[in-house]
C-alpha positions as CSV (number, residue, x, y, z in Angstrom):
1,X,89.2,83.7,93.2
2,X,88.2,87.1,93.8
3,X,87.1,86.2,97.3
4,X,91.0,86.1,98.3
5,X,91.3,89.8,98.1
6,X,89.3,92.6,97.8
7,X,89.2,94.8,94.4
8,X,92.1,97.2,94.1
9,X,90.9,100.7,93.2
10,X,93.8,103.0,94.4
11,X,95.2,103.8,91.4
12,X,93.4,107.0,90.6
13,X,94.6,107.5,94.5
14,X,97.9,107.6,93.7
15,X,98.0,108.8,90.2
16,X,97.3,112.1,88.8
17,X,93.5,112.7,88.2
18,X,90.7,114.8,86.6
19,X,90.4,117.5,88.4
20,X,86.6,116.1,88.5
21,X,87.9,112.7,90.0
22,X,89.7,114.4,92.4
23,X,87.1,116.2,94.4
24,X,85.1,113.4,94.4
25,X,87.4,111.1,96.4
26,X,88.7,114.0,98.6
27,X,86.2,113.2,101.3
28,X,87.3,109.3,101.3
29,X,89.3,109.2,104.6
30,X,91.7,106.9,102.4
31,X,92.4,109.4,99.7
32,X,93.2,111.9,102.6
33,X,96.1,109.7,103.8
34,X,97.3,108.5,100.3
35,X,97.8,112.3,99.4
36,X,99.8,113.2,102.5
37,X,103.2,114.2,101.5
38,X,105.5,111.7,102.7
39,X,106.8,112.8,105.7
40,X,103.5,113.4,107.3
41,X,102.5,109.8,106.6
42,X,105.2,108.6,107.9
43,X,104.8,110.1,110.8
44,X,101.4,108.9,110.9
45,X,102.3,105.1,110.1
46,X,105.2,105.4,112.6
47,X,103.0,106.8,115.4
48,X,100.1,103.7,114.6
49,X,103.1,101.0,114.6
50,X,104.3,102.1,117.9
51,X,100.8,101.7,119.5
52,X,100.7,98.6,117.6
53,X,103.1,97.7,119.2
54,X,101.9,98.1,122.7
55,X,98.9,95.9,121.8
56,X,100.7,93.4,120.9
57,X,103.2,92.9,123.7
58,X,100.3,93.6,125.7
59,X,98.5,90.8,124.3
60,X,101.9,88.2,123.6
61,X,103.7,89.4,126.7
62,X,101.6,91.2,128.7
63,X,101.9,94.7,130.7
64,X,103.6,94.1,134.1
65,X,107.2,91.9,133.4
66,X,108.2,91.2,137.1
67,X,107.5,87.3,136.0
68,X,108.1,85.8,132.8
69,X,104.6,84.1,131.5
70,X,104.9,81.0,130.4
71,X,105.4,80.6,126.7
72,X,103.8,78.3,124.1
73,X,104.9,79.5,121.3
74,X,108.6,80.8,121.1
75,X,109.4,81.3,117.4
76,X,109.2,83.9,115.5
77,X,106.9,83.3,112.7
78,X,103.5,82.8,115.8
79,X,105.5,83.5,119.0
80,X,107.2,85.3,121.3
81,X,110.2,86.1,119.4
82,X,108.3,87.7,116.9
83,X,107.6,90.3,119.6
84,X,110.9,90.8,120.1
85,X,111.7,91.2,116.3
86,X,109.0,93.8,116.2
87,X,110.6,95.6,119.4
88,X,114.1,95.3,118.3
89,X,112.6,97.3,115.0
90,X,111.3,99.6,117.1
91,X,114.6,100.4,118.5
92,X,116.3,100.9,115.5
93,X,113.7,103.1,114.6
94,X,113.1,105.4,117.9
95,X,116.2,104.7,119.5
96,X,114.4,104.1,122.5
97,X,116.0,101.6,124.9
98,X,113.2,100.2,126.6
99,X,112.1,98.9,123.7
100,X,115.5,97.1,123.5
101,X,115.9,95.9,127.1
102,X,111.9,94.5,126.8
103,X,113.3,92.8,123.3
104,X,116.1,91.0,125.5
105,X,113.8,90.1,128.2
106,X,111.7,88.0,125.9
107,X,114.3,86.6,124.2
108,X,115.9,85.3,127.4
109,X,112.2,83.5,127.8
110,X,112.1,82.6,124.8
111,X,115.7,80.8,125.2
112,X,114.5,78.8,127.9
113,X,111.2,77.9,126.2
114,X,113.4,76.7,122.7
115,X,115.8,74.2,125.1
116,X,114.2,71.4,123.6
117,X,113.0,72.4,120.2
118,X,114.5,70.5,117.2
119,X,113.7,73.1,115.2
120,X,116.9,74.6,113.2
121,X,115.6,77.7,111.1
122,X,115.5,81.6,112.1
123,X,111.7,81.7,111.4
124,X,110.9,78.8,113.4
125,X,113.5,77.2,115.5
126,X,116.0,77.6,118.4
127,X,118.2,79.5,115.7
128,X,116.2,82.3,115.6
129,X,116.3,82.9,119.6
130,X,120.2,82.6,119.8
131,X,120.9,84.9,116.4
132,X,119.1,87.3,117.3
133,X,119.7,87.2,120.6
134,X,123.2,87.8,120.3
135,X,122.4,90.7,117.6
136,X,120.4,92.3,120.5
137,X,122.8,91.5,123.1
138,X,125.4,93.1,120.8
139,X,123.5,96.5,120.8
140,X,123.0,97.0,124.7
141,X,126.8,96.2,124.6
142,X,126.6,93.0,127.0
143,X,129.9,91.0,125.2
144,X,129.3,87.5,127.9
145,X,125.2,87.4,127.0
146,X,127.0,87.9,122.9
147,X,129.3,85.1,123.9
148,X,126.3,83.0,125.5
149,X,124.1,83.0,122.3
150,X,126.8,82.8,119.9
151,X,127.9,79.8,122.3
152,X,124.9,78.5,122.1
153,X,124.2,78.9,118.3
154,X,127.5,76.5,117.7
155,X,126.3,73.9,120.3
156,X,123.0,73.1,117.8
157,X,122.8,70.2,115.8
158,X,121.8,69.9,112.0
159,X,119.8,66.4,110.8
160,X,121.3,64.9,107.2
161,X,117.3,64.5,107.0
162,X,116.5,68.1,107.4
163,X,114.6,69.7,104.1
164,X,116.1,72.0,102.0
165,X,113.8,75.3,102.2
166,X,113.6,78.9,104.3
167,X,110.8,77.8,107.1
168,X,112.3,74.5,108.7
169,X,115.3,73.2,106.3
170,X,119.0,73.8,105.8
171,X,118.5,77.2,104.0
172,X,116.5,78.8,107.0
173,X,119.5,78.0,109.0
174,X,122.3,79.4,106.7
175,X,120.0,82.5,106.5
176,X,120.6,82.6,110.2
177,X,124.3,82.5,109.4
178,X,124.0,85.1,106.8
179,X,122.0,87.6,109.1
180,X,124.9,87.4,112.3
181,X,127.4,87.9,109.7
182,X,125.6,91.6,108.6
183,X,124.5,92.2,112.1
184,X,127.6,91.5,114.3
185,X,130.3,92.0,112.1
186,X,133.9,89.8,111.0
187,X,135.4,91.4,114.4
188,X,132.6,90.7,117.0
189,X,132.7,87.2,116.9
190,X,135.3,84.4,117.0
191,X,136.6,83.8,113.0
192,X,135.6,79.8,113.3
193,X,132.8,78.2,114.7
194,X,131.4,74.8,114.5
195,X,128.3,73.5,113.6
196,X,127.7,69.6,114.3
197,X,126.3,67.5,111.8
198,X,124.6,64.7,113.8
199,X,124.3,62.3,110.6
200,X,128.2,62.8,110.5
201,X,129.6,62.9,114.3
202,X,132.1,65.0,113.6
203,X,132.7,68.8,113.3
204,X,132.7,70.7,110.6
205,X,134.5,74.3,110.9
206,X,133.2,77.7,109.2
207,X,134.9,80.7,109.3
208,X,132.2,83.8,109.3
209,X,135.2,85.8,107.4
210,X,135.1,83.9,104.4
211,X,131.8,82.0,104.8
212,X,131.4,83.3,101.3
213,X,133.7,80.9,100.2
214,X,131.7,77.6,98.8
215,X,134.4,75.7,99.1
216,X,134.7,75.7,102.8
217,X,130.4,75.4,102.7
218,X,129.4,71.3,102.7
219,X,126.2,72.5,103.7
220,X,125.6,74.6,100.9
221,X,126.8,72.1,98.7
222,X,124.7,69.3,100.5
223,X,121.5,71.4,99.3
224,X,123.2,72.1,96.0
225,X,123.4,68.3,95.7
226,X,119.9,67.6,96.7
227,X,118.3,70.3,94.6
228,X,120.7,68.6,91.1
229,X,119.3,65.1,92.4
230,X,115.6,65.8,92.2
231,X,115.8,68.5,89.5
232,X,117.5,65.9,86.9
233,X,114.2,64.2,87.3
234,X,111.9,67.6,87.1
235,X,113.2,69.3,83.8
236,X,114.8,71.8,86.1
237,X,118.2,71.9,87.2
238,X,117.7,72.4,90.8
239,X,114.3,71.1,92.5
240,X,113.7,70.3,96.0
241,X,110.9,68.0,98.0
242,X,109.2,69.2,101.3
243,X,105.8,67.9,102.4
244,X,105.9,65.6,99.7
245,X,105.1,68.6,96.9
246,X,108.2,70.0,95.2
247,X,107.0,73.9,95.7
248,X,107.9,76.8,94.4
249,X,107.2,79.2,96.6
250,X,109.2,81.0,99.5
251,X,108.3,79.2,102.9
252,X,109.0,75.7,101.6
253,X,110.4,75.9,97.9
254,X,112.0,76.9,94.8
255,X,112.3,81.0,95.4
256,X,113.3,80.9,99.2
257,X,116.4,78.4,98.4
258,X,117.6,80.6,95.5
259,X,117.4,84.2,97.5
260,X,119.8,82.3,100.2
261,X,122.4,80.5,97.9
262,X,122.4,83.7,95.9
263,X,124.1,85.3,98.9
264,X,127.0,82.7,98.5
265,X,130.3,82.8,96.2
266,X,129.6,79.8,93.9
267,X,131.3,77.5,90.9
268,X,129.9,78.9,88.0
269,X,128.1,75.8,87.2
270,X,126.0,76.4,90.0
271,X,125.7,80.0,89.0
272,X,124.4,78.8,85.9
273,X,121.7,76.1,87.6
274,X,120.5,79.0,89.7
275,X,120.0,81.0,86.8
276,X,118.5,78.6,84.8
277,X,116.5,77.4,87.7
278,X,114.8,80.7,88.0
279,X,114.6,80.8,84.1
280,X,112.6,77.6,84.1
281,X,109.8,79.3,87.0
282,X,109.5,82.3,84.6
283,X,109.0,79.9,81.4
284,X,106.6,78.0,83.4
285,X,104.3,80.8,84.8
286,X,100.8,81.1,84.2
287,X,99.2,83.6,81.3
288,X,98.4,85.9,83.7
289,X,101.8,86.4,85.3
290,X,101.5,84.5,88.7
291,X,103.3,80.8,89.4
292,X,102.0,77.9,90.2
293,X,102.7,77.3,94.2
294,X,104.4,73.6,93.4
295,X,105.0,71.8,90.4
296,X,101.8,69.6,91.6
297,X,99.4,72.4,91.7
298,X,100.6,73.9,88.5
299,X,96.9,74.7,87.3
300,X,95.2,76.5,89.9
301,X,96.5,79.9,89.4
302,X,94.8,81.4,93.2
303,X,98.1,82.4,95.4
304,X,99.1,85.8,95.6
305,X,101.1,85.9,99.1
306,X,104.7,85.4,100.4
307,X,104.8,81.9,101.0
308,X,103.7,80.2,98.4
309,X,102.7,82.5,96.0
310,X,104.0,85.3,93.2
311,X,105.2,87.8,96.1
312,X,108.3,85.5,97.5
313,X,109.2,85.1,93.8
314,X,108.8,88.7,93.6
315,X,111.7,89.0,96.0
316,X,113.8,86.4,94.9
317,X,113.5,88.0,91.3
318,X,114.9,91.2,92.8
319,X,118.3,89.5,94.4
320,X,118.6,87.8,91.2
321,X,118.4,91.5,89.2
322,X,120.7,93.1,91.5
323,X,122.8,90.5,91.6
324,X,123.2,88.9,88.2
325,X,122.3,92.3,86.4
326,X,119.9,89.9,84.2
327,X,117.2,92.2,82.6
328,X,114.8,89.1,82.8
329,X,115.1,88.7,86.0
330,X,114.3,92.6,86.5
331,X,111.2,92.0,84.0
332,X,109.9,89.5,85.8
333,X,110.0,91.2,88.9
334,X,108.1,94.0,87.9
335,X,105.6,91.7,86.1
336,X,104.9,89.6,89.5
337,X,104.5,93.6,91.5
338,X,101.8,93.8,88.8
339,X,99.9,90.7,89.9
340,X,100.3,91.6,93.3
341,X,99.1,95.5,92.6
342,X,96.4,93.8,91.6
343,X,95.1,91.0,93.6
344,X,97.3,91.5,96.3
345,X,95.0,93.3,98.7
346,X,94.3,90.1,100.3
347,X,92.3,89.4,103.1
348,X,94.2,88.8,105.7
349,X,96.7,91.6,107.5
350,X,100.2,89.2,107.7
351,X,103.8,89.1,106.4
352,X,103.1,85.4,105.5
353,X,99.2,85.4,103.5
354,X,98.3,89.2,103.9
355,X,98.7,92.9,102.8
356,X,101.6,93.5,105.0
357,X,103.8,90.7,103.2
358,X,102.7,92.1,99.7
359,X,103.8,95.4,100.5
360,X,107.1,94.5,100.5
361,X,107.6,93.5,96.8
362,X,107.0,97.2,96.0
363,X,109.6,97.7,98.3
364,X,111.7,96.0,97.3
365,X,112.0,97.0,93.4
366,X,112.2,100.8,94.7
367,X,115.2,100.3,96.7
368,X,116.3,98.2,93.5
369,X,115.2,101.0,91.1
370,X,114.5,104.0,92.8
371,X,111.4,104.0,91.0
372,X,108.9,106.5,93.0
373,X,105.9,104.3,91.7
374,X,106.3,101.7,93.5
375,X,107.3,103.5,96.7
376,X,103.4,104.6,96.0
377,X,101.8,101.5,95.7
378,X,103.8,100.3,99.1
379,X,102.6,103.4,100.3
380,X,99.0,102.5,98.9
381,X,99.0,99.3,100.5
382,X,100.0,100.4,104.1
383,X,97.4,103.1,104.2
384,X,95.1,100.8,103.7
385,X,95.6,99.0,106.2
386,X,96.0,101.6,108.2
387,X,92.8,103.3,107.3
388,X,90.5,100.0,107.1
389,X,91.9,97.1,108.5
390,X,90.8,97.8,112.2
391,X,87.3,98.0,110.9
392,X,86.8,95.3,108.3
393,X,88.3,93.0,111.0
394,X,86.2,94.3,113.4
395,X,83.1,93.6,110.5
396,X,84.5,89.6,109.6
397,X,85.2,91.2,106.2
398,X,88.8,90.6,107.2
399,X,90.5,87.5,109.1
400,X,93.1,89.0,111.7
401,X,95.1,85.8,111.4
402,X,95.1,82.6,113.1
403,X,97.8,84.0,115.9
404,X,96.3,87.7,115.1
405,X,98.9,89.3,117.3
406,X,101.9,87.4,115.8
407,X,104.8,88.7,113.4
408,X,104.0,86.6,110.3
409,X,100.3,85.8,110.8
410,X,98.7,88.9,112.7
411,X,99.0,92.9,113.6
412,X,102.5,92.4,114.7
413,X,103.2,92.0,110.9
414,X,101.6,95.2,110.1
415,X,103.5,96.9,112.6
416,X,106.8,96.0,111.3
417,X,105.6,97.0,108.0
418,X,104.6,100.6,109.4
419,X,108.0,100.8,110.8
420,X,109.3,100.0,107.7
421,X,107.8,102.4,105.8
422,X,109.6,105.1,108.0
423,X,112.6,104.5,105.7
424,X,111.7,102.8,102.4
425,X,114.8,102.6,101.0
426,X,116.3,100.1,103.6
427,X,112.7,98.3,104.4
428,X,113.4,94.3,104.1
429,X,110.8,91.7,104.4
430,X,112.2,89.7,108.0
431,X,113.4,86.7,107.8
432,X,113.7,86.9,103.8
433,X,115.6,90.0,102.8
434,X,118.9,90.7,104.1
């Protein structure tokens, strides 16, 4: 097991030391940046995400833009969008509008390359291009391309047959509803728009001003419905099936599903199955405080990354604190950051299976808490990355990722993470947090 991750010895980094202790590390290059007063790192991190980011439009997009190239890959988990997720971050973060304008170009490729796809969810599907899109479109102040996506996010069609979970199902699109709704605003858009059920034929209408209201949701209550059918077989209230495996984690399972239909106002019954669905995970997690990654692999205790592992539960278990004010939920939270602070150095650099994904659990509780620990051991996590990932890469001690210059599977994760870290209080993991 230990082979996933490398051992975690930063504590005494970022804890108070012998003075004996101290001058020994104070020629490890690590310590060096680990004891920076905030500000400095930050600077620091924000200076190696922005050339980051070069390398990895470079590599995705290339230098000279006269021509579009001709994407493969459009989505934003291994593609193109992903690049322009990372520039729109940048943007927010410098202000600088060529970033921005190079975000929109790609997404206008990455429009025409999605035409065809099938694929319904803002991680991986047609979705993504037109929600953000029309969030980017929004901030260069061009109201028709607004009008175009948005026109364009109404026109797609969602299958009856469609899973249920965050990556490819019915809950990666609503989180694509939920994200327009923060980013544009009730006035920038039309109050109704309509989203085709192709099972059904006909229309269904939602109004973004109340699409709070459960009542006028049938898709929320289709998963609701699926989740009750399979869970009255499982011992859990809610339970859902993708891939044949009923997972837990927050790609496919359990933990992504809750963190979007937390975001809804919901029949207290359901309040209480979401409750007592999470309730059931904690009951059922292993002695050593990490989850099983499906209620089939429930005794091989190995996963320690977002998507099907203790970290998306992490994050789940913070909505479910901040929204329920359950101390439970709170506990268990903190008790999954310790799993993570200690085999989460994995060996990979991604959001989705790496060090950059991890990160954001201890993000996540300090926004909840305020807590300055775990601002440190985010802080811990991205300087080492920062200090040693180039190198251990560069040695085949560490596996850049199967698309190493992607959002969720490469460098282009890290980066966003180094943005992030600019202002912790407001860092959210993409395409999870909201």
């Amino acid at each position: 097991m230990a082979g996933r991750y490398f051992e975690n010895f930063m504590g005494d980094l970022i804890k108070e030391t012998s003075t004996e202790r101290i001058l020994g590390l104070q020629q490890d290059s690590l310590f060096k940046l680990v004891s920076l007063p905030y500000p400095n790192l930050s600077a620091r991190l924000k200076t190696a995400a922005l050339d980051l980011k070069q390398t990895v439009v470079g590599k995705t997009w290339g230098f000279t833009h006269q021509r579009h190239p001709i994407i493969s890959e459009f989505n934003l988990y291994a593609g193109a969008l992903g690049t322009a997720f990372l520039l729109f971050k940048s943007f927010q973060v410098t202000h600088n509008s060529n970033d921005l304008h190079l975000s929109s170009q790609i997404i206008k490729a990455c429009d025409s390359a999605s035409l065809q796809s099938r694929a319904v969810t803002f991680i991986c599907g047609r979705v993504g291009v037109c929600a953000l899109g029309a969030v980017v479109a929004k901030h260069q102040e061009d109201q028709q391309m607004v009008e175009y996506y948005l026109t364009q996010f109404k026109g797609i069609k969602v299958s009856k047959d469609l899973p249920d979970g965050l990556l490819f199902g019915k809950t990666g699109f609503l989180w694509a509803c939920l994200f327009l709704n923060k980013n544009l605003g009730d006035g920038a858009i039309p109050s109704t728009f309509t989203v085709r059920f192709s099972h059904l034929g006909l229309p269904f209408t939602y109004d973004l001003r109340t699409m709070l209201n459960f009542e006028q949701r049938p898709y929320v209550n289709a998963v609701i419905k699926n989740g009750r059918k399979l869970g009255a077989r499982s011992g859990c209230p809610l339970m859902f099936m993708c891939f044949g495996h009923r997972f837990w984690g927050a790609s496919h399972g359990l933990s992504g599903i809750m963190y979007v239909l937390m975001h809804f106002d919901l029949p207290p019954d359901v309040v209480e199955d979401i409750k007592n669905t999470l309730k059931y995970m904690i009951k059922n997690r292993f002695p050593s405080g990490s989850y099983p990654s499906s209620e089939e692999e429930n005794t091989s205790d190995l996963l320690v990354q977002w998507c099907h592992g203790v970290p998306g539960m992490a994050l789940t278990f913070v909505k479910a604190a901040e929204i329920f004010g359950d101390k439970e939920f709170l506990e268990a939270a903190i008790d999954a950051a310790e799993v993570v602070w200690n085999r989460g150095l994995l060996k990979k650099v991604g959001l989705c299976h790496g060090i950059s994904g991890n990160a954001y659990v201890f993000l996540s509780l300090y926004r909840l808490t305020g807590n300055v620990e775990f601002l440190n051991r985010a802080k811990a996590f991205a300087c080492f990355l920062l200090d040693r990932a180039g190198k251990l890469i560069s040695e085949g001690e560490m596996h850049g990722g199967d698309n190493r210059y992607s959002l969720f599977e490469g460098i282009g994760g890290m980066a966003y993470l180094f943005l992030d870290m600019v202002d912790p209080a407001n860092a959210r993991f993409p395409g999870h947090e909201l």
